[in-house]
C-alpha positions as CSV (number, residue, x, y, z in Angstrom):
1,X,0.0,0.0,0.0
2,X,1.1,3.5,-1.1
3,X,1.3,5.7,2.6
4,X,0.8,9.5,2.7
5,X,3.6,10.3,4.4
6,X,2.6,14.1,5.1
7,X,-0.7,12.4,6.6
8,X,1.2,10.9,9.7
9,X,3.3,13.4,10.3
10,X,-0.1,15.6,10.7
11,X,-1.3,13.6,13.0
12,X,1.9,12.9,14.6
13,X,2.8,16.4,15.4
14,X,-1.8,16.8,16.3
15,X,-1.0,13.8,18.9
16,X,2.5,15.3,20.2
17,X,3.8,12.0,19.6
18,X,7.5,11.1,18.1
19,X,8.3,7.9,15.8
20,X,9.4,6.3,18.9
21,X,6.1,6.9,20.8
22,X,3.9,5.7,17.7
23,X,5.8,2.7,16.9
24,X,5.3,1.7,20.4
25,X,1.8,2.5,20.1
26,X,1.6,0.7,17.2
27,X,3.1,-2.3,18.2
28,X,5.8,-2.0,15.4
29,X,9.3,-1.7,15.3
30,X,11.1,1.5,15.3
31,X,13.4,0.5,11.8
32,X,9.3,-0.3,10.4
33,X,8.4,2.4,11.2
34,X,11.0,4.4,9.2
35,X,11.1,2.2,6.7
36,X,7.3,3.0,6.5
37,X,7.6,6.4,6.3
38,X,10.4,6.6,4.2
39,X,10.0,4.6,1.7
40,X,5.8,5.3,2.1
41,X,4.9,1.5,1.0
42,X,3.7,-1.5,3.7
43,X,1.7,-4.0,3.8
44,X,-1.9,-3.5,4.7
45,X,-1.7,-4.9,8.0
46,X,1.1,-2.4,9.2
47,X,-0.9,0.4,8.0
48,X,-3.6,-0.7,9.8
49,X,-1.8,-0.9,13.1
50,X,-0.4,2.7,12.1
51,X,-4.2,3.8,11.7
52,X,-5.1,2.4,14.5
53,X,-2.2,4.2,16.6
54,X,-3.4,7.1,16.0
55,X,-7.2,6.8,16.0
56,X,-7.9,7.3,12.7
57,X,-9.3,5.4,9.1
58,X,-6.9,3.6,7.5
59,X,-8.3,5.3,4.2
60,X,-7.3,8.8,5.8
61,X,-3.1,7.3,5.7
62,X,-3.3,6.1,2.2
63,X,-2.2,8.3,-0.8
64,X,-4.7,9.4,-3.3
C-alpha cells in the first residue's frame, strides 16, 4: 500500500507523539516504522496498526 507520508506526520505532530512513541503505540518496530515512512509502501496490516495508533481510518493514511 502506497502511505501519505505528510498524513502521519499531521497527525503525529496533532498527537504530540514522536516515531518512537507511535511505533510503540503501534506495536511496530522503530526500523518499520522508518522504513514505512520513508519509503511510504507497507503491507496493509502495518498500515492498519499505524491507523489504529493514531485513531484514525486507514483510508485517511493512504495516498490518493
Amino acid at each position: 500500500m502506497k502511505i501519505d507520508k505528510k498524513a502521519i506526520e499531521c497527525e503525529k505532530a496533532r498527537q504530540g507523539l514522536n516515531n518512537t512513541q507511535l511505533s510503540e503505540k503501534a506495536g511496530l518496530p522503530l526500523g518499520t516504522l522508518q522504513n514505512v515512512l520513508n519509503r511510504r509502501k507497507c503491507l496493509p496490516v502495518t498500515a492498519g496498526k499505524i491507523a489504529k495508533a493514531l485513531n484514525v481510518d486507514v483510508t485517511e493514511l493512504l495516498e490518493d
